[in-house]
C-alpha positions in Angstrom: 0.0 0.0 0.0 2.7 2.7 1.1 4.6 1.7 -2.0 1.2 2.7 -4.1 1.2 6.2 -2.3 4.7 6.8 -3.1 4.7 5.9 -6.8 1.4 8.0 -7.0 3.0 11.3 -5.2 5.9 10.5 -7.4 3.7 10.7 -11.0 2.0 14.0 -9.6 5.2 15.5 -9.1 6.1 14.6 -12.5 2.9 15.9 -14.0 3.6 19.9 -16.2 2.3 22.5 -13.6 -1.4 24.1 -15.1 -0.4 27.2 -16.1 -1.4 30.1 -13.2 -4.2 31.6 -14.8 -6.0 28.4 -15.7 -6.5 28.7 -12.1 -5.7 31.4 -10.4 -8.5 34.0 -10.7 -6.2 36.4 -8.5 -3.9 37.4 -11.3 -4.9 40.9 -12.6 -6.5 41.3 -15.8 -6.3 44.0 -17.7 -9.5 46.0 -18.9 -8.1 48.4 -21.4 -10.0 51.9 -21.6 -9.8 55.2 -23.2 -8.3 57.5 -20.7 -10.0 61.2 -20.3 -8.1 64.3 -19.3 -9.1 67.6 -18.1 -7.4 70.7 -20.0 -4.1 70.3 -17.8 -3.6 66.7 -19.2 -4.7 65.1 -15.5 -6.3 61.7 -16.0 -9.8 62.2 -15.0 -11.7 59.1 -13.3 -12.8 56.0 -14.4 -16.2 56.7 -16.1 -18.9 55.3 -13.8 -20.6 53.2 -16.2 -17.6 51.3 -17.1 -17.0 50.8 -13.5 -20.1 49.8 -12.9 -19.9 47.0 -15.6 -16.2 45.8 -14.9 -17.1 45.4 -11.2 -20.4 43.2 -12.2 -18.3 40.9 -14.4 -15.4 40.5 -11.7 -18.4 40.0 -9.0 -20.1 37.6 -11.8 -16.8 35.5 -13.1 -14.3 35.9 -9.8 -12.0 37.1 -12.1 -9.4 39.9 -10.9 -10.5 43.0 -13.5 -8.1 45.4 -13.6 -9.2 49.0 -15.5 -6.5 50.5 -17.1 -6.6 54.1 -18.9 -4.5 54.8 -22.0 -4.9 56.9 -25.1 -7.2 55.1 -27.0 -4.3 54.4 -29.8 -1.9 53.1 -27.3 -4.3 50.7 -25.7 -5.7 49.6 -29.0 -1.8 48.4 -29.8 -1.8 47.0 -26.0 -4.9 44.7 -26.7 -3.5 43.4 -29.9 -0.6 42.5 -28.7 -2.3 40.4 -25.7 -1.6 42.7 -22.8 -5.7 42.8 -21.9 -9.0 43.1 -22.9 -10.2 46.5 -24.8 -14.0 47.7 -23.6 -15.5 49.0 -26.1 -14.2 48.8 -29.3 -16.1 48.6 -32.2 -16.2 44.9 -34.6 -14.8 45.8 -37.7 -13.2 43.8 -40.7 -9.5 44.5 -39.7 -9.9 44.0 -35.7 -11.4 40.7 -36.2 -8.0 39.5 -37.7 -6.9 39.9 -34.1 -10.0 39.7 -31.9 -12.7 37.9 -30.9 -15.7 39.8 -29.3 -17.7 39.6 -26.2 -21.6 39.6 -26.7 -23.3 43.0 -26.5 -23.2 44.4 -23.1 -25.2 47.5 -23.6 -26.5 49.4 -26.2 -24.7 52.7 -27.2 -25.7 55.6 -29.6 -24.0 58.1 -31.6 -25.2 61.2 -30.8 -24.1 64.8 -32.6 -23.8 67.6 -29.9 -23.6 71.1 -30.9 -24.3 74.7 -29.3 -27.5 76.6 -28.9 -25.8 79.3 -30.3 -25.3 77.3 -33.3 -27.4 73.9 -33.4 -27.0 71.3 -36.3 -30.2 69.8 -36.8 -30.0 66.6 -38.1 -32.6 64.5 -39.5 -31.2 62.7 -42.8 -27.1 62.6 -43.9 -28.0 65.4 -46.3 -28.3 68.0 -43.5 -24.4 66.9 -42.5 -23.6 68.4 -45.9 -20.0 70.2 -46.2 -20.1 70.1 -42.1 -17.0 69.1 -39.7 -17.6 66.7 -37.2 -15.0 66.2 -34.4 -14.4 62.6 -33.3 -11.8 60.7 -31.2 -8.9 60.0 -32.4 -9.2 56.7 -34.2 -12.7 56.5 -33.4 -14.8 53.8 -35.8 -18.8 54.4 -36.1 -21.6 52.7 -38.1 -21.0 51.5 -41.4 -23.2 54.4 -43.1 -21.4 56.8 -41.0 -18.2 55.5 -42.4 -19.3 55.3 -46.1 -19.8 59.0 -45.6 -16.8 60.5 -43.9 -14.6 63.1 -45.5 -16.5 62.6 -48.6 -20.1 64.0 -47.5 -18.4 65.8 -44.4 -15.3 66.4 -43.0 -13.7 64.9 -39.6 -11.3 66.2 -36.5 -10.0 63.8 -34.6 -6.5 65.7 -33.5 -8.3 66.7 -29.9 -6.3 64.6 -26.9 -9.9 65.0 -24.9 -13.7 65.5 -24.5 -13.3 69.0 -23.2 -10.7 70.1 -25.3 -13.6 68.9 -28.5 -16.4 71.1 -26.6 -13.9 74.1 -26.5 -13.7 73.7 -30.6 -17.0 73.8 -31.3 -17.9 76.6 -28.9 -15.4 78.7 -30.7 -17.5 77.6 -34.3 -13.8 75.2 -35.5 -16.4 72.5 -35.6 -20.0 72.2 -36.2 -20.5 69.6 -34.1 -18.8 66.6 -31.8 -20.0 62.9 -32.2 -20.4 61.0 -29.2 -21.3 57.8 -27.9 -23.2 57.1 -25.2 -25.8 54.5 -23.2 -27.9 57.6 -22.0 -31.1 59.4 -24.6 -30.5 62.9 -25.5 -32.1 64.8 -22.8 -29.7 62.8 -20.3 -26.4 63.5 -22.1 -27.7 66.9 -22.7 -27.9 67.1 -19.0 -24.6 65.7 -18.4 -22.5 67.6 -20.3 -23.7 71.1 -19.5 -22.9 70.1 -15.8 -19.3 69.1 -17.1 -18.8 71.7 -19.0 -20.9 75.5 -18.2 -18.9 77.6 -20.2 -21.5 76.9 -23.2 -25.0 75.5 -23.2 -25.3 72.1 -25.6 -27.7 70.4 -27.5 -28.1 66.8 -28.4 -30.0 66.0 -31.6 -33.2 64.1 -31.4 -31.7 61.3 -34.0 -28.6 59.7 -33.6 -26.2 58.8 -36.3 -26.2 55.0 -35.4 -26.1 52.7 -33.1 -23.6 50.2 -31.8 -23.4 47.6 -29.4 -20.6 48.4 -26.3 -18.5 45.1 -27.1 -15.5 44.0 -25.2 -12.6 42.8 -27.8 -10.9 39.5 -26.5 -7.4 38.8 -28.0 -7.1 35.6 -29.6 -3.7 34.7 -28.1 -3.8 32.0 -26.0 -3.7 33.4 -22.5 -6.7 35.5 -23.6 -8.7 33.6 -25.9 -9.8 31.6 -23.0 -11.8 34.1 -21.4 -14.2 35.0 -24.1 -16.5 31.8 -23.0 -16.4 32.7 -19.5 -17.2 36.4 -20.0 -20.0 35.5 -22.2 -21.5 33.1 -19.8 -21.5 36.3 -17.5 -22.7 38.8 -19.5 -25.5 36.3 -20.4 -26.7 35.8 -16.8 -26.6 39.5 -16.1 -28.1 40.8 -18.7 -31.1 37.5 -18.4 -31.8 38.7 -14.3 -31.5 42.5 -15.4 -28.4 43.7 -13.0 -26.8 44.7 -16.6 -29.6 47.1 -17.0 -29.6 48.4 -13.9 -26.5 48.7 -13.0 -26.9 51.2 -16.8 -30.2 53.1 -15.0 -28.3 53.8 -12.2 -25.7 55.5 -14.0 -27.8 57.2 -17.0 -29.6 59.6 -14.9 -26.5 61.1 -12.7 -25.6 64.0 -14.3 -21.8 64.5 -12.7 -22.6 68.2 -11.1 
């Protein structure tokens, strides 16, 4: 009998060690984000609503989710090269070379802001007509968005933040900044005159398209294996409704 025990402790000694994260759910993950800065270039908090969501699927899969703010180019490079998950990048033909995607986790509209003292009503693409439209930098939209940039209007996408894009179009350099956002136009109308007084904003009625928030899931190895596990998450959550409340709870907070 003892000689069974020992041959049997011997074998498991022999055995390859699992790899740690097969495992061990302490090891941090990385949750890529877009970082916003204030005027200064001071890293401004985590937005609520991706905390809000990151802490649900750590609470939901016992994985250790990390947020980590870069600009959006540098964590876009990050992700592909394995180094974490990116929240909220859009599915398109070249980052599915690389990625795999989560399922949706929210919905998200694109929503064109502009000043009372100059408001761009929009109602078909005609009315965007010889305009300029400040994006992100790097920043992907619908496909009918797409098929129309800087052929039926123009696009900025050289500002480093939100507020530096509201300073530009209340001095007129743009006609209008494109946004996404979980909340309907009177709540992101809200929220952004509370973050930024020094003009008063309007969001238009119709947005420019509509996009699932996704969260893109390298397909190396290490990473690859969480996109089942994160799905099974975002599945349950979003079946007992704690996604969408944990998006209520946030929509309506304006930030003042």
């Amino acid at each position: 009998m003892m000689k069974r025990v020992i041959a049997s402790l011997m074998f498991a000694v022999l055995l390859p060690a699992a790899p740690a994260h097969a495992t061990d759910k302490s090891e941090e993950i990385p949750i890529l984000i877009a970082e916003s800065i204030d005027a200064r270039g001071n890293q401004l908090p985590t937005p609520a609503i991706i905390s809000a969501v990151v802490n649900l699927l750590a609470e939901e899969t016992g994985l250790n989710l990390v947020i980590r703010a870069y600009p959006w180019r540098r964590a876009l490079v990050m992700a592909e090269q394995g180094e974490g998950l990116l929240y909220g990048a859009a599915s398109t033909p070249e980052r599915q070379r690389v990625f795999r995607f989560t399922k949706p986790v929210y919905d998200a509209n694109q929503w064109l802001v502009s000043s009372e003292q100059a408001p761009l009503v929009f109602h078909r693409w005609e009315d965007l007509r010889g305009k300029v439209i400040s994006i992100g930098g790097g920043g992907k939209f619908g496909p009918e968005f797409e098929a129309r940039r800087d052929k039926l209007f123009k696009i900025e996408q050289n500002a480093t933040s939100t507020e530096s894009r509201m300073k530009m179009l209340s001095a007129h350099h743009v006609d209008a900044v494109l946004l996404d956002s979980f909340r309907n136009p009177a709540q992101l109308g809200a929220s952004l005159n509370c973050r930024f007084p020094n003009d008063h904003w309007v969001v238009a009625d119709k947005s420019v398209g509509f996009e699932p928030l996704l969260i893109a899931v390298p397909k190396n190895a290490s990473m690859n294996k969480l996109l089942p596990v994160l799905n099974n998450a975002i599945t349950h959550l979003v079946r007992n409704g704690s996604m969408q409340k944990a998006v209520d709870s946030v929509a309506n907070v304006t930030g003042c």
